[in-house]
C-alpha positions in Angstrom: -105.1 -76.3 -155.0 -102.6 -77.4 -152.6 -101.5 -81.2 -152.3 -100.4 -80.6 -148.8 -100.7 -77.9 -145.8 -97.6 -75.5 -146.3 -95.3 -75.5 -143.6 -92.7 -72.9 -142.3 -92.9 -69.3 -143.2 -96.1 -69.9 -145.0 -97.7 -71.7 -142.5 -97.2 -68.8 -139.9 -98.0 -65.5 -142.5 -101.2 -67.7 -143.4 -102.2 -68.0 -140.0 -101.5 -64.3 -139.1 -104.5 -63.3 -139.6 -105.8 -65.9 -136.7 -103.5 -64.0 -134.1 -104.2 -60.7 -135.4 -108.0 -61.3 -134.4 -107.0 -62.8 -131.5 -104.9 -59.7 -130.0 -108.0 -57.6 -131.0 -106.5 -56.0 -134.4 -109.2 -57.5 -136.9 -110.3 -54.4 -137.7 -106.6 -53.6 -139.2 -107.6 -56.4 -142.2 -110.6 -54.2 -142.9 -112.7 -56.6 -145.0 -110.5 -58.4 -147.2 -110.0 -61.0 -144.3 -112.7 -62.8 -142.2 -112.7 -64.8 -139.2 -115.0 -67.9 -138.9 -116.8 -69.4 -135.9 -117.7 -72.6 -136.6 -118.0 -76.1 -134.9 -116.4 -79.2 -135.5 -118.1 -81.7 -137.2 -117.2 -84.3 -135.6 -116.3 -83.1 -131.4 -118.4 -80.2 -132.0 -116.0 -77.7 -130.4 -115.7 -74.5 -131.4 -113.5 -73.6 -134.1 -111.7 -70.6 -135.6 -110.2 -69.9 -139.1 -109.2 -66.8 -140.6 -109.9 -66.7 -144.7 -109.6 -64.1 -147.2 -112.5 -62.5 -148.2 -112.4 -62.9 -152.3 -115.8 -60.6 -152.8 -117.6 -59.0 -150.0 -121.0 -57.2 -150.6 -121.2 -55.2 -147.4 -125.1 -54.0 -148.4 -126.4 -57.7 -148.9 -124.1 -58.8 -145.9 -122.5 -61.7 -148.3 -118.7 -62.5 -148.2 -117.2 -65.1 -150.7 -114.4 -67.4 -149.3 -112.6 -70.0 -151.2 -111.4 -73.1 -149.9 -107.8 -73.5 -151.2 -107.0 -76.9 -149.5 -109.9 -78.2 -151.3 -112.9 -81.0 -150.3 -111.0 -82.4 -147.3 -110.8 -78.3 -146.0 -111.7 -78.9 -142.6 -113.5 -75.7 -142.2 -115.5 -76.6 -145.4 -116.4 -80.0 -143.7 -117.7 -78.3 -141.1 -120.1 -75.9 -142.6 -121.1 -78.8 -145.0 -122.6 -80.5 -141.3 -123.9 -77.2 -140.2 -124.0 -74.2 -142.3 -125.2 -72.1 -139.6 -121.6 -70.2 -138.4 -120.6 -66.5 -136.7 -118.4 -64.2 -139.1 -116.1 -61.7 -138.0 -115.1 -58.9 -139.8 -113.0 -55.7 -138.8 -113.8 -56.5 -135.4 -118.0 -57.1 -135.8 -119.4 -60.1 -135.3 -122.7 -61.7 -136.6 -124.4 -64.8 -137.3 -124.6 -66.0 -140.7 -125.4 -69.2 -143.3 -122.8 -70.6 -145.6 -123.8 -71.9 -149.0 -121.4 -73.5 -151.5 -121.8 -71.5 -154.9 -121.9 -73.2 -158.1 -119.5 -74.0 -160.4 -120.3 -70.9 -162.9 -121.0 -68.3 -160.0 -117.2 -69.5 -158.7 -115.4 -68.8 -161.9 -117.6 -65.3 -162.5 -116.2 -64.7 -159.2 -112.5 -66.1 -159.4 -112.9 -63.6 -163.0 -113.7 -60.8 -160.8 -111.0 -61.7 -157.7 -108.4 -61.2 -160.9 -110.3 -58.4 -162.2 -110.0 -56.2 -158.5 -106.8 -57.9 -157.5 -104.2 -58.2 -159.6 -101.2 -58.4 -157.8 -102.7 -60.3 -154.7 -103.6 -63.2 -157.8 -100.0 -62.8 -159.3 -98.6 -63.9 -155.8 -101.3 -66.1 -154.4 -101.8 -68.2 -158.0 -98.7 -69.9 -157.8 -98.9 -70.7 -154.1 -102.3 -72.8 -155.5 -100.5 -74.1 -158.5 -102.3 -71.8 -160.8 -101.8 -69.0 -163.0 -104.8 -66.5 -162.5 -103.7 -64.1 -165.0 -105.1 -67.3 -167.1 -109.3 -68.2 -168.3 -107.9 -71.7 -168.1 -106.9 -71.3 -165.1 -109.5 -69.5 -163.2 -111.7 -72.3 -164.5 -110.3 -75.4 -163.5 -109.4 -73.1 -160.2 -112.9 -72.9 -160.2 -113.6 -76.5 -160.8 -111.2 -77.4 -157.7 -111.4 -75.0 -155.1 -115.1 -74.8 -153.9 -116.3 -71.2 -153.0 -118.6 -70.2 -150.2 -121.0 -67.5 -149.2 -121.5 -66.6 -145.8 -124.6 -64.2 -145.6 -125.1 -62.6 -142.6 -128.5 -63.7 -141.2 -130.5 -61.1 -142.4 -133.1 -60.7 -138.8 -129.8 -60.1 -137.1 -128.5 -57.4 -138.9 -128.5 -54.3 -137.6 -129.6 -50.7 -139.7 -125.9 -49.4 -139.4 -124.9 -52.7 -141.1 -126.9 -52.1 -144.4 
């Protein structure tokens, strides 16, 4: 987990994403990157962040996201005041519920992020102060970075979406 925001370079290739949904090209992340609608908690104004999708179940319409910033994540805050959000991925949109998994379902699925990614965890790890390659690792990744899964609402989905 980071202690701070990154800045510079980071900043901007981390926020990519946002401007690549933004110009209309979210379908060229395909689903390993999601964009959120949510409101803020506090002003209640809409809100946008893009995160990377670490598990996406495309049949069950679930996508697990990982909050690398941590508790104070604003986007986190948010859903934590109202769980009911929009997800966008590859250009579709639908409503959906967040829910924060628990501690064991987050390090099965850190285990598997490793398992399916291994060079995307090689160069994200360090950027988090961890070393996914590691058990150790992945659990007190695990332990500090809370997981979420947004499941699209299941009366809205449509047949071609199963």
């Amino acid at each position: 987990m980071l202690d701070r925001q990154p800045a510079g370079l980071l900043r901007w290739l981390l926020r990519l994403p946002i401007s690549l949904y933004r110009w209309g090209l979210g379908g060229l992340l395909g689903d390993r990157f999601l964009l959120l609608h949510h409101r803020g908690r506090k002003s209640g104004q809409p809100r946008r962040t893009a995160l990377e999708v670490i598990e996406a179940d495309r049949r069950a319409g679930r996508h697990l996201v990982a909050a690398a910033w941590g508790e104070r994540a604003d986007w986190l805050l948010n859903l934590r005041a109202e769980p009911q959000v929009e997800i966008e991925v590859g250009g579709r949109r639908w409503p959906a519920r967040a829910s924060e998994l628990t501690l064991d379902q987050a390090r099965a699925a850190f285990d598997r992020y490793q398992r399916q990614h291994p060079l995307a965890s090689q160069a994200l790890g360090p950027v988090l102060g961890y070393d996914l390659r590691q058990v150790g690792d992945r659990q007190r990744m695990a332990e500090r970075v809370p997981m979420v899964a947004l499941t699209v609402t299941e009366t809205d989905r449509t047949e071609d979406d199963r």
